[in-house]
Steps between C-alpha positions, in 0.01 A plus 500: 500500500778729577655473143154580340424805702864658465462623215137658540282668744141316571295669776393196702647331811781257495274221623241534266743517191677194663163294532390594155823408382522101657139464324664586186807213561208277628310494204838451323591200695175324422510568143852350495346125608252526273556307183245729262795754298193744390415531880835546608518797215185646599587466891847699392334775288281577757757536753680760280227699431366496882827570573463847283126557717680441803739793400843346377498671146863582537685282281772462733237366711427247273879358459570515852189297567571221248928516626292382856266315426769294183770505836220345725280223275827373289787532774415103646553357142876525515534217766172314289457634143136461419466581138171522485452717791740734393322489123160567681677785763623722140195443354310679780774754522475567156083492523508750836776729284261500187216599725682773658571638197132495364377625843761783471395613167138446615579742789692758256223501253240568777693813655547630158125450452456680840705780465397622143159474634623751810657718254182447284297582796702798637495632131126541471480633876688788377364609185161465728644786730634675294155534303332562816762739631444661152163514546515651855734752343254627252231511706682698738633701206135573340271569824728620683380908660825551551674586130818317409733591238757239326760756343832461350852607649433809358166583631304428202187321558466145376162393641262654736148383652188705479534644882824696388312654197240592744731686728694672215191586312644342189386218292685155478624573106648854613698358784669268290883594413460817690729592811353447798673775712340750274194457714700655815530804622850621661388767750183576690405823375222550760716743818425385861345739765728756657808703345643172295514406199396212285508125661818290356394149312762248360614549203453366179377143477783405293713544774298246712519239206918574517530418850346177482681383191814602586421291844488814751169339588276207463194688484386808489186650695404869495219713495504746140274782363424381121289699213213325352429506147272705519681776667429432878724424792435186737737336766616135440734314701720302245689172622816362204631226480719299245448176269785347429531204189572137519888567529408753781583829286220771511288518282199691618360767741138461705354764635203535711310805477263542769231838490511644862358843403222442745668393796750807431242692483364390873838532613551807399189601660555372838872669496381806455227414795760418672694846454255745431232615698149417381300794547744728376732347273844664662747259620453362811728464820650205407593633119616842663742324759630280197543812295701710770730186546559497081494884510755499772697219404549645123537836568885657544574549891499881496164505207192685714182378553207635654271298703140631628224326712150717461205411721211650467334710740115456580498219303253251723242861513463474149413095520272566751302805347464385164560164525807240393430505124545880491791392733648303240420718201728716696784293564527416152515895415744550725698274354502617117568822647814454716615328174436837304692672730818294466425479132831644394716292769614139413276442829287190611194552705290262692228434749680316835134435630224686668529884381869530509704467148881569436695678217852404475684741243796386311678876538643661188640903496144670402327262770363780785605562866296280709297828610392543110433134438267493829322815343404341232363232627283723716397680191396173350339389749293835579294487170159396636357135364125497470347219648142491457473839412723601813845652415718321760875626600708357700847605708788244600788493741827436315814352628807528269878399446774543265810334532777308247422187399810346667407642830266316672344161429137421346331403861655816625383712260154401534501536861669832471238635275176322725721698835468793282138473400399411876684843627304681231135327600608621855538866427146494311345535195603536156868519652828336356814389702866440421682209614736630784788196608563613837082558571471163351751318728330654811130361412675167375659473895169620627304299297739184599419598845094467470511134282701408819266630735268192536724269561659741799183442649473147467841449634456728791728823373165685455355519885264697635640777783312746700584902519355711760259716504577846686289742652676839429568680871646839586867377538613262179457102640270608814200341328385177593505198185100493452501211231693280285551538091523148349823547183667299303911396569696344248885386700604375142887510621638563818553853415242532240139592647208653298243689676082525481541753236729301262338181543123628437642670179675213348192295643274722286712435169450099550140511630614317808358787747153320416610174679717710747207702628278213653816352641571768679159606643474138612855511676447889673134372586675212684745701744170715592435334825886545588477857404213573699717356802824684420296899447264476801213759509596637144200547336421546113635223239813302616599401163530708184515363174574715204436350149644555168297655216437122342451341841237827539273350221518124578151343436601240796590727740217602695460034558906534589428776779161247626746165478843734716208623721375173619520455862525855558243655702539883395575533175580896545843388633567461162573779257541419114590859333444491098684644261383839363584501156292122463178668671569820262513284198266277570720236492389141536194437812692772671245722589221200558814397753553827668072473574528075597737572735356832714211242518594221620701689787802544381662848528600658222826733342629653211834496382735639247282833538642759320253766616338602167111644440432178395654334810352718767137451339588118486600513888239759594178232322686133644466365830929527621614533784854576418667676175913366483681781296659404204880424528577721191455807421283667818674262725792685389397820678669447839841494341752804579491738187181368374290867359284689689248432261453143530505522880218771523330295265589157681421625845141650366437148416570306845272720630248451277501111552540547840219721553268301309522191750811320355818421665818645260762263518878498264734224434874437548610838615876453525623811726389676798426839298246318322301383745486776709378713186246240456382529855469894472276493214290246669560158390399210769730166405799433352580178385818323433866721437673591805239332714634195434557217294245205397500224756393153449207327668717330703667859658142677517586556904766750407261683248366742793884551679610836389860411532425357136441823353818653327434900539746743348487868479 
């Protein structure tokens, strides 16, 4: 066995070739004592050609199985020749030899048979793809929407489908043989909003079919303006690619022409939604900021520009007289005309949102001082618009600057020019401002200061403290402390403190004196009881509260006052003063509030009194009890070298408020002089200054010691 599989590989186990095998030399044996020669010859073909099934068709195979099996059946005859034997032994050699041989060719013929029919087989599966793949190709190629172009190397067409005739507006016969990149526009003739020019495109499509034949790239994809046959423009996005031969040389373009006019269209729309304002048609914020950073970023560093925020003034009167469509016509007015004053400026104007726009002037030598340009404006904007038969002007506040390009950055050339316009809104109406640097770094610090203000409070810089209240005596400090004035203290370093006055102010930028007000009528409504203990048989309101000109107006005061009071049996020890200027203007419930809480017991003030007609027929028609002098301006009068004039004037008014029933009192009087003016001319209380300094709740037993107060002459 180990001579016949030498020389071939048969993928079955040694035992089973070795059992199949001893059949084989079984048979043989038998047919050997058999005296019938045509058996023995059939018995020996058969072996050969089973032989061949069982998988022995090398040849070598064949010799080295005769060599054994010659060796094995005639090796005994040398010691006893057996001629007959040996006759029958060749014979059946010769028999299994011949019927190798047939098997063999048997087995050639068959994989011959079996392998053209493969090839046969394999040949027909391919022509049947290829037809379908054909077929697939066409119908692609005809129904296609999308229109596809077979052209040479050059650009000439070859073959196109009906879609691409569509597109170009040209029929099938005119297409053939002519150049496809004649269809193609080079440039965008159609300029973008602003002070650009026209939009860049890629260039000609020739170049495209270059790059991918000299191999730059594979394929090419890119959005193109074309020009239709019959004169129109529409947007395709082409896609090229190459066909190469059967040695793998090009030999053909395709090119996919896809019409995207409408979705251009739709995108153009929504960008400019997206940077132009809807009811005007001006740039919006978004397209000005973007413009200022091109402006600034192209421009030389020393090239002016001119920025300018407008806002207009009285703007939410004329929505709510005649209504938000005449609101709107206007708007859209005032647009077109602050672009016909800029008219001869390469200038940019747009609405930022609400009622205030911005110009921003690209300066050249004739543009105007910032005074002239502002002028104009005004003058445009003066012309009356007639809304429903109503001519309708309107003013606005103006804040300007004009720097080099180079010198400050976009964001802080925005925020210089909104610093500017808020400084003109502040002086009044129909006024303009200047950017001023040093001005503008003072109301950033400030400004700093009151978005940091919440969080003082939260983490316990911002505190509540307690100033005394001072009855004014003969001899400066002889008057007993009749109350306490709840004030803000903000210990933001150890030698950094901010006092009442500071804190209220930059609490009144934020809008955190609204929350700061309940808070601290609920904490000075607490210490009451303690107070009450600490001043004896002082009688009249133990705690004064004096609000700011928002806090004044607060619709949720007068249930902030009821909630602080709760517990407390006489409300009267409780005085909540209100700010003059908010009951003046009407500001808020402030007025409703000053009426709330004379009913409900509480007693009443005013502060911030400046001691004008209006004032004195305000005090003389409310319910107060007390009138607090404002700090400024009248509270001014006690100090050495003040006029004549303003302390005649001053001193005629203490009387008349103390005559009429109220008690006079001034704040923070810082030297002796002061005071003792004050007393002369008939003030009752003093609070605060040299009387001493805000306490905390904790230290309220020292409030009444007069070895607190700090007098000096």
């Amino acid at each position: 066995m180990t001579a016949a599989t030498a020389s071939a590989y048969i993928p079955r186990s040694v035992d089973d070739l070795e059992s199949s095998l001893l059949d084989l030399v079984d048979e043989m044996l038998v047919a050997l004592r058999q005296d019938d020669e045509d058996a023995q010859q059939n018995v020996g073909t058969s072996i050969g050609g089973r032989l061949v099934g069982e998988g022995f068709i090398d040849p070598y195979a064949m010799r080295a199985t005769i060599d054994v099996l010659a060796r094995g059946l005639l090796g005994d005859l040398r010691d006893s020749p057996d001629s007959e034997l040996a006759r029958r032994t060749v014979a059946l050699l010769g028999a299994m030899s011949a019927g190798f041989a047939d098997g063999l060719r048997n087995y050639t013929l068959s994989q011959q048979e079996r392998l053209k029919q493969a090839l046969f087989n394999a040949m027909v599966r391919a022509e049947h793809n290829l037809r379908a793949t054909e077929n697939r190709f066409r119908e692609v190629f005809t129904a296609s929407a999308v229109g596809i172009a077979i052209t040479d190397l050059n650009g000439m067409c070859v073959e196109t489908n009906a879609a691409l005739s569509r597109i170009l507006v040209c029929p099938p016969v005119r297409l053939a043989g002519r150049m496809l990149p004649e269809f193609f526009v080079t440039e965008d003739p159609m300029p973008t909003a602003g002070l650009s020019g026209p939009r860049p495109v890629p260039g000609d499509l020739a170049e495209s079919y270059r790059r991918v034949l000299d191999g730059e790239v594979e394929r090419v994809h890119e959005q193109r303006r074309l020009r239709t046959g019959d004169g129109e423009t529409a947007w395709a996005y082409v896609a090229i690619s190459l066909l190469r031969d059967g040695s793998g040389a090009p030999a053909f373009f395709v090119t996919m022409v896809q019409d995207v006019s409408e979705l251009q269209l739709l995108s153009d729309r929504l960008g400019h939604q997206l940077l132009h304002d809807a009811l005007t048609g001006l740039p919006n914020r978004q397209h000005f900021q973007s413009k200022l950073e091109t402006t600034l970023g192209q421009a030389a560093p020393d090239a002016p520009v001119t920025l300018c925020f407008v806002n207009l003034d009285g703007f939410a009167m004329v929505n709510n007289a005649l209504g938000h469509e005449a609101g709107d016509r206007l708007l859209r007015t005032i647009g077109r005309r602050l672009e016909a004053a800029v008219s001869d400026e390469r200038a940019m104007v747009a609405r930022l949102g609400g009622d205030e726009f911005a110009v921003l002037i690209e300066d050249r030598p004739a543009t105007p001082d910032i005074g002239e340009l502002i002028e104009r404006i005004n003058e445009e904007l003066a012309e009356p618009d007639y809304l429903d038969g109503r001519g309708v002007a309107i003013g606005a506040g103006v804040g300007a600057i004009r720097c080099r390009a180079g010198d400050l950055a976009p964001a802080e050339l925005f925020r210089a020019a909104d610093t500017a316009l808020r400084k003109a809104k502040a002086t009044g109406r129909r006024q303009w401002a200047g950017y001023h640097e040093q001005e503008d770094r003072q109301a950033r610090e400030r400004d700093a200061l009151a978005a940091e203000l919440p969080s003082a409070w939260e983490t316990g810089q911002l505190t509540v403290g307690y100033e005394p209240v001072v009855a004014l005596g003969p001899e400066v400090g002889s008057g007993p402390v009749v109350a306490a004035r709840p004030v803000l203290v903000w210990e933001r370093g150890e030698d950094v403190v901010y006092d009442h006055r500071f804190c209220t102010e930059l609490a009144e930028r934020t809008g955190l004196s609204l929350a700061l007000g309940p808070l601290l009528l609920a904490q000075a409504c607490e210490h009451l009881p303690r107070l009450r203990e600490l001043f004896g048989d002082v009688t009249g309101p133990l705690v004064r509260v004096q609000l700011t000109r928002a806090q004044s107006g607060d619709a949720d005061l007068s249930r902030a006052v009821d909630r602080a009071l709760r517990g407390v049996d006489a409300p009267s020890l409780l005085e909540v003063s209100l700010h003059t200027g908010a009951l003046l203007d009407d500001v808020g419930d402030a007025r409703d509030n000053l009426d709330v809480l004379a009913d409900i017991g509480v007693s009443t003030g005013l502060c911030g009194f400046q001691g004008g007609p209006r004032e004195l027929e305000l005090m003389a028609a409310s319910p107060v009890r007390s009138v607090t002098l404002s700090r400024v301006g009248i509270g001014d009068a006690g100090q050495v070298g003040t006029s004549e004039v303003l302390r005649t004037e001053v001193a005629r008014l203490v009387r008349t408020i103390v005559e009429s029933g109220r008690e006079c009192s001034v704040l923070d009087q810082r030297v002796a002089a002061e005071v003792r003016w004050w007393t002369s001319v008939g003030a009752v209380t003093a609070q605060g200054g040299l009387f001493g300094a805000a306490v905390s709740a904790e230290d309220l037993a020292t409030l009444p010691d007069p070895s607190k107060r700090v007098v000096t002459s």
